[in-house]
C-alpha positions as CSV (number, residue, x, y, z in Angstrom):
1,X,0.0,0.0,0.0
2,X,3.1,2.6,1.0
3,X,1.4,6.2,1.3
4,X,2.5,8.8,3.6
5,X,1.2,12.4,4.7
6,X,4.3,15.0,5.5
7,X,3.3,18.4,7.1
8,X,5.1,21.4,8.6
9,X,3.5,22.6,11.9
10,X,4.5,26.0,13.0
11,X,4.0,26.8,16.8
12,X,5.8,28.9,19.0
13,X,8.3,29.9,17.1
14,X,9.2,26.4,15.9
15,X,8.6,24.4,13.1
16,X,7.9,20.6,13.6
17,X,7.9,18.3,10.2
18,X,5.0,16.0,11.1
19,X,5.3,12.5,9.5
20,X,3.0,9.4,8.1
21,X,4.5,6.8,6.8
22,X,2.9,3.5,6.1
23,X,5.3,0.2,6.9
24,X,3.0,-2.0,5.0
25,X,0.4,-4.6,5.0
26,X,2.5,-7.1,6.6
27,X,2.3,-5.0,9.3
28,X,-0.7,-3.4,9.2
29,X,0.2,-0.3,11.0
30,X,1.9,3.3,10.1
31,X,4.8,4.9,11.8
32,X,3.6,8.8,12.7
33,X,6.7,10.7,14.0
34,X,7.6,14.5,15.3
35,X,10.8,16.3,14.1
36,X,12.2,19.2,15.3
37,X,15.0,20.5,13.1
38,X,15.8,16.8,12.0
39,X,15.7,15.1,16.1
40,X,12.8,12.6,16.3
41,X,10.9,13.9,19.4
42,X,8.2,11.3,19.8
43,X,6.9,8.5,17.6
44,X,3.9,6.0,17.3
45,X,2.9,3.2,15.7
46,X,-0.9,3.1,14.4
47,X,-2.5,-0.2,13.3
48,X,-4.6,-0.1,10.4
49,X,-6.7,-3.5,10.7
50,X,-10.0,-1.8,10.6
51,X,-9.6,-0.1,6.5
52,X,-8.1,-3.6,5.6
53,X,-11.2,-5.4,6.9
54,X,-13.7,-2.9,5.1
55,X,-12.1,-5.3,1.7
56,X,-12.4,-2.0,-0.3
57,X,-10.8,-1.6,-3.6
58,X,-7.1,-0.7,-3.9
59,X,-7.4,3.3,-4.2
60,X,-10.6,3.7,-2.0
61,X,-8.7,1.8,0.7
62,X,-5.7,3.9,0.4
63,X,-7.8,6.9,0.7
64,X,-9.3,5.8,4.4
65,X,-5.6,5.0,5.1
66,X,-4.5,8.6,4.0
67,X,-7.7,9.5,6.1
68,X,-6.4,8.0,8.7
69,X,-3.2,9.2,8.5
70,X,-4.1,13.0,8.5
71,X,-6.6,12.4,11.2
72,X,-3.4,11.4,13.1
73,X,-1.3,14.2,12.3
74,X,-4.3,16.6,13.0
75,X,-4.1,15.1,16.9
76,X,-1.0,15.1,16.9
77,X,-1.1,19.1,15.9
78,X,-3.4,19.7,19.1
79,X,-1.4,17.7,20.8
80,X,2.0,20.2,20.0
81,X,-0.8,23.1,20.5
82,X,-1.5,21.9,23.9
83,X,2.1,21.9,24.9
84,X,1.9,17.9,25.6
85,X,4.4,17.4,22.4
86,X,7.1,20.0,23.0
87,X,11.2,19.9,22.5
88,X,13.4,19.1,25.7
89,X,14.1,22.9,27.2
């Protein structure tokens, strides 16, 4: 399946490249992860199980997973918002 959502997140004064990035149907699960200037600050696999088991076609079930994926980064946005994602001081 490999798709993946990349962002950039500006917040106070930082930017944070927000990544996607599916690791396949073997796996069943995507890799989300928070840079700040190229460090890895937090990380998390998300299964995807449930758009497997919906046996859509090839591009609709991409599209959920994409759906997914932004959903995730969205969170993961209010989470950096909320200052519960934030660089070590």
């Amino acid at each position: 399946m490999i798709v993946g959502v990349n962002k950039v997140f500006s917040h106070d004064g930082r930017e944070y490249h927000l990544q996607a990035e599916d690791l396949g149907l073997e796996q069943a699960c995507f890799e989300v992860r928070v840079y700040d200037k190229g460090t890895v600050l937090w990380r998390k696999k998300v299964a995807y199980n449930e758009v497997l088991e919906k046996n859509l076609p090839k591009l609709e079930q991409e599209e959920s997973l994409r759906g997914l994926m932004e959903k995730t980064i969205q969170t993961v946005q209010a989470a950096i918002a909320k200052g519960k994602l934030a660089p070590p001081s």
